[in-house]
PyMOL CGO cylinders between C-alpha atoms (Angstrom):
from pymol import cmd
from pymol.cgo import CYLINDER

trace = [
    CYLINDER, 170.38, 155.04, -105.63, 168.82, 154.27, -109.02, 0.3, 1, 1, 1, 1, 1, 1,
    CYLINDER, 168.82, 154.27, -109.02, 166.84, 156.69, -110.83, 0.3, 1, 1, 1, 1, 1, 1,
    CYLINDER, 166.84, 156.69, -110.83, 166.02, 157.78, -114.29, 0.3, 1, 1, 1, 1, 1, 1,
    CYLINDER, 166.02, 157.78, -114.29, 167.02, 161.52, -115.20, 0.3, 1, 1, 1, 1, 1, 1,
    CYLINDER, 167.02, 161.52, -115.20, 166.25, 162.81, -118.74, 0.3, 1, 1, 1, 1, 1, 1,
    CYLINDER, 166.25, 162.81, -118.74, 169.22, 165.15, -119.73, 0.3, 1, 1, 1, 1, 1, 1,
    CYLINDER, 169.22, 165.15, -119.73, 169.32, 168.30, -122.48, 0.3, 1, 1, 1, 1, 1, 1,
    CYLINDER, 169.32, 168.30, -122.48, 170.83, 167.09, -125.80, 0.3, 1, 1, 1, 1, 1, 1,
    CYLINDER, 170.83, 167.09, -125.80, 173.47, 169.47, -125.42, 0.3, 1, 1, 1, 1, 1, 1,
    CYLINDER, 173.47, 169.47, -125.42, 173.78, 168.40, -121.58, 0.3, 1, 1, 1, 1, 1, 1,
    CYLINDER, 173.78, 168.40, -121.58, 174.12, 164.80, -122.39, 0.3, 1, 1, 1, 1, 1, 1,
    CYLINDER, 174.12, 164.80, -122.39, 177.05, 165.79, -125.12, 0.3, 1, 1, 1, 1, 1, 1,
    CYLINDER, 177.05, 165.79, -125.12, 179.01, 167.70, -122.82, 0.3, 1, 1, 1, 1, 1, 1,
    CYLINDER, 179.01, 167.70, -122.82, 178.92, 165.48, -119.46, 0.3, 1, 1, 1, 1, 1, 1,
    CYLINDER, 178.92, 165.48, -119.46, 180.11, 162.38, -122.99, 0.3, 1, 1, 1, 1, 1, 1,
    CYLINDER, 180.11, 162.38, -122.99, 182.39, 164.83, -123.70, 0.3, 1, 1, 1, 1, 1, 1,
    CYLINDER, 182.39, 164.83, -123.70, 183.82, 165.48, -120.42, 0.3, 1, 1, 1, 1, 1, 1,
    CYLINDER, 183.82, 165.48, -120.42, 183.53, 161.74, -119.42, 0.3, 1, 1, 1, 1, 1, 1,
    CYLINDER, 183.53, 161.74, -119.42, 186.05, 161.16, -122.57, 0.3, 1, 1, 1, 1, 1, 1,
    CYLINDER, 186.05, 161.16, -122.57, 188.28, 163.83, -121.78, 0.3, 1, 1, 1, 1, 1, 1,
    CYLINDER, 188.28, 163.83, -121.78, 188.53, 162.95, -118.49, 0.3, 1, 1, 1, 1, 1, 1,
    CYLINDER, 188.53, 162.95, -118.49, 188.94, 159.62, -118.75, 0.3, 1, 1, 1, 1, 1, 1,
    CYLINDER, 188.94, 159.62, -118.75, 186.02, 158.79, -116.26, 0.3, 1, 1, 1, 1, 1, 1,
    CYLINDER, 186.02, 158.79, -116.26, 182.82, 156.93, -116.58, 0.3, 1, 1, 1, 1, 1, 1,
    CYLINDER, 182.82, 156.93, -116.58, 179.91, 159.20, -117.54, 0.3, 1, 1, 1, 1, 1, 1,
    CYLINDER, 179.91, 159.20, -117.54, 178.08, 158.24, -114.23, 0.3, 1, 1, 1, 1, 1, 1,
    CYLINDER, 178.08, 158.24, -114.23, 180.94, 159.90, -112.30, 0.3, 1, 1, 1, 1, 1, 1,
    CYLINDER, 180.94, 159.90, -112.30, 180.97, 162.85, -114.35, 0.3, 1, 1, 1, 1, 1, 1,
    CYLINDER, 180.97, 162.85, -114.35, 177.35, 163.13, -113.58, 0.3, 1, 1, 1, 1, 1, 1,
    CYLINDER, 177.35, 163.13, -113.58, 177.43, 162.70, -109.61, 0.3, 1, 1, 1, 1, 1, 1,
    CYLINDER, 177.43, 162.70, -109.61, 180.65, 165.25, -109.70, 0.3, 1, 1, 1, 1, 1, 1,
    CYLINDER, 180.65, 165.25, -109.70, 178.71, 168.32, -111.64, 0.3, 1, 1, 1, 1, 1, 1,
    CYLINDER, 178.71, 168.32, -111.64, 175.61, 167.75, -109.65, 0.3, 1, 1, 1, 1, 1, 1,
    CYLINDER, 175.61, 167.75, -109.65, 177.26, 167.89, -106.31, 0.3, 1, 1, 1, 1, 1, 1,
    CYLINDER, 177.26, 167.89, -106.31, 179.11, 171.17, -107.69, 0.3, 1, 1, 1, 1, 1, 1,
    CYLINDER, 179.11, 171.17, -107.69, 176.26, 172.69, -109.18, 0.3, 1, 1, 1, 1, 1, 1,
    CYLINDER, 176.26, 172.69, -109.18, 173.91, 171.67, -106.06, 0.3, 1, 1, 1, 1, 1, 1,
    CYLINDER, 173.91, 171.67, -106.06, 176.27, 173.12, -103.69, 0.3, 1, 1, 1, 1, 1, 1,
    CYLINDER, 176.27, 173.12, -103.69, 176.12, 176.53, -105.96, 0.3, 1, 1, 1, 1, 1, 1,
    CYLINDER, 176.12, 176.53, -105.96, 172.50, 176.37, -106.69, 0.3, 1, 1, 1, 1, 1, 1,
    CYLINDER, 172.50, 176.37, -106.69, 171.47, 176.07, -102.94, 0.3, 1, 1, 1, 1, 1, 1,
    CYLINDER, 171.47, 176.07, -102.94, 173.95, 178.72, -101.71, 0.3, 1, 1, 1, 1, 1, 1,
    CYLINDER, 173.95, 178.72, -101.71, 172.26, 181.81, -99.97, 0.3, 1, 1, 1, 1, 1, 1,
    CYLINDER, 172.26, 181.81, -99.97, 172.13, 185.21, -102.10, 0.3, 1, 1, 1, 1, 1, 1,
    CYLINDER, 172.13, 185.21, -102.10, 175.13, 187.33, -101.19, 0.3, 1, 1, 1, 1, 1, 1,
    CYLINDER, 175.13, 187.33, -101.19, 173.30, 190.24, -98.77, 0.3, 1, 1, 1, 1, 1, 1,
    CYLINDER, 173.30, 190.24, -98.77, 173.42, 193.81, -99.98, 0.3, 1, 1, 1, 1, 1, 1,
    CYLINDER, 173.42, 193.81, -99.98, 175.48, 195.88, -98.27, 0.3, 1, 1, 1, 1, 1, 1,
    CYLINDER, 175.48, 195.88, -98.27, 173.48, 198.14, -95.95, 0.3, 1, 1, 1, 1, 1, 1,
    CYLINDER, 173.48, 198.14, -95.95, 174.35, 201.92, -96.93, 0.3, 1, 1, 1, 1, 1, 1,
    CYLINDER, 174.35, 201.92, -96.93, 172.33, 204.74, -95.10, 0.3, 1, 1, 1, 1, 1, 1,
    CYLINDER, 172.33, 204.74, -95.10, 172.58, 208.37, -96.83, 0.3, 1, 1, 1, 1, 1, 1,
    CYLINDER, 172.58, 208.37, -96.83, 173.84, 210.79, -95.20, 0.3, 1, 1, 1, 1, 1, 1,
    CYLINDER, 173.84, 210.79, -95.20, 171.66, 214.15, -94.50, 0.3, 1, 1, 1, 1, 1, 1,
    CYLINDER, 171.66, 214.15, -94.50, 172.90, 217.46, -93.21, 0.3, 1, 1, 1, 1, 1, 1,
    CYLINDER, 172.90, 217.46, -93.21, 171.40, 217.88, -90.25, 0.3, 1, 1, 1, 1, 1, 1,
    CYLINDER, 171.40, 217.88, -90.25, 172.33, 221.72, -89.43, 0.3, 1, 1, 1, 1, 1, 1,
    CYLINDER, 172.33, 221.72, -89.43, 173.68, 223.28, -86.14, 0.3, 1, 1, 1, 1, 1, 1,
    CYLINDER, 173.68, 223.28, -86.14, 170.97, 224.87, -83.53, 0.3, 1, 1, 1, 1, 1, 1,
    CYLINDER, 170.97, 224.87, -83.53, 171.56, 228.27, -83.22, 0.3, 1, 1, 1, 1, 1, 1,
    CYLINDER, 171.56, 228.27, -83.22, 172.92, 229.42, -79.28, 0.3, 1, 1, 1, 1, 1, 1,
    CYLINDER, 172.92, 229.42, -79.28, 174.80, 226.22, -78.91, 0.3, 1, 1, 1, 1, 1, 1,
    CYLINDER, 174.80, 226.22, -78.91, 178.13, 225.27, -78.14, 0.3, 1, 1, 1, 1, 1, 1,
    CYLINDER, 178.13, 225.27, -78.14, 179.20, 222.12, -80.05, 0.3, 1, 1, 1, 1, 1, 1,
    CYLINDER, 179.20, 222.12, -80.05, 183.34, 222.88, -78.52, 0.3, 1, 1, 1, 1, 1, 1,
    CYLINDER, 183.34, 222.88, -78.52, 182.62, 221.80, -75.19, 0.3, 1, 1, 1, 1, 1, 1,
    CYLINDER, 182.62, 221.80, -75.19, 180.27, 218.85, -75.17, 0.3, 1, 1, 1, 1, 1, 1,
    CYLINDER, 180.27, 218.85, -75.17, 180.21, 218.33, -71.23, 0.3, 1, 1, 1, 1, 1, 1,
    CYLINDER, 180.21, 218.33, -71.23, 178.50, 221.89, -71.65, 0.3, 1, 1, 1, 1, 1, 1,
    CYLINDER, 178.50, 221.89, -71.65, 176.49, 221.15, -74.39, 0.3, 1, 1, 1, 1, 1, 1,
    CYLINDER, 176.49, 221.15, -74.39, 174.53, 218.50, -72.56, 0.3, 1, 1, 1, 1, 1, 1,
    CYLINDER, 174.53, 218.50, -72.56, 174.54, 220.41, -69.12, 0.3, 1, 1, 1, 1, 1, 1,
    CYLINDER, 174.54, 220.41, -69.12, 172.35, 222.64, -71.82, 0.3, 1, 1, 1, 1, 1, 1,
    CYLINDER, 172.35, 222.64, -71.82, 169.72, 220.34, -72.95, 0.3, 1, 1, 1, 1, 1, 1,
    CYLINDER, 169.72, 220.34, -72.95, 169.64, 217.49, -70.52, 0.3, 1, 1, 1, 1, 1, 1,
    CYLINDER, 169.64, 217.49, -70.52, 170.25, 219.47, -67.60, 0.3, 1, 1, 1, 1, 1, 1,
    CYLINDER, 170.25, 219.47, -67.60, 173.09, 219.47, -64.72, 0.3, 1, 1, 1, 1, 1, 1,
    CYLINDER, 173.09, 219.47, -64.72, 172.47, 215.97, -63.82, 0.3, 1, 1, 1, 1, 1, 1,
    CYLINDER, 172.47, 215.97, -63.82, 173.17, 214.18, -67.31, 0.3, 1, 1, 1, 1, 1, 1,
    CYLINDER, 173.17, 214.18, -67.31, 176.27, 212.43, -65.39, 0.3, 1, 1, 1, 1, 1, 1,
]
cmd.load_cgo(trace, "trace")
């Protein structure tokens, strides 16, 4: 596909540059740095990773954290199974 593209001075000298170093007409310097910088460009943000703080919470008083079967006989009742 034809179309007309205006480059950055400095853009234009460094894709010459690169075309002479490389040994490779400009064109195909071009295409090669726009499909690499297109690809980074339209990449998804990395996500943040989720971190909750942590909050002491305190024990109740009169209960037995040791034996957990008893612990929720305690506050759910007998028939928590």
């Amino acid at each position: 596909m034809r179309t007309t593209l205006t480059l950055d001075p400095d853009v234009a000298a460094k894709a010459r540059r690169g075309a002479a170093k490389l040994g490779k007409p400009f064109k195909s310097v071009i295409n090669s740095a726009l499909r690499i910088g297109l690809d980074e460009v339209l990449k998804p943000a990395a996500a943040k990773p989720y971190r909750t703080k942590p909050r002491p919470m305190g024990l109740r008083p009169g209960l037995n954290y040791d034996n957990i079967g008893e612990l929720l006989a305690q506050i759910e009742g007998e028939d928590y199974r």
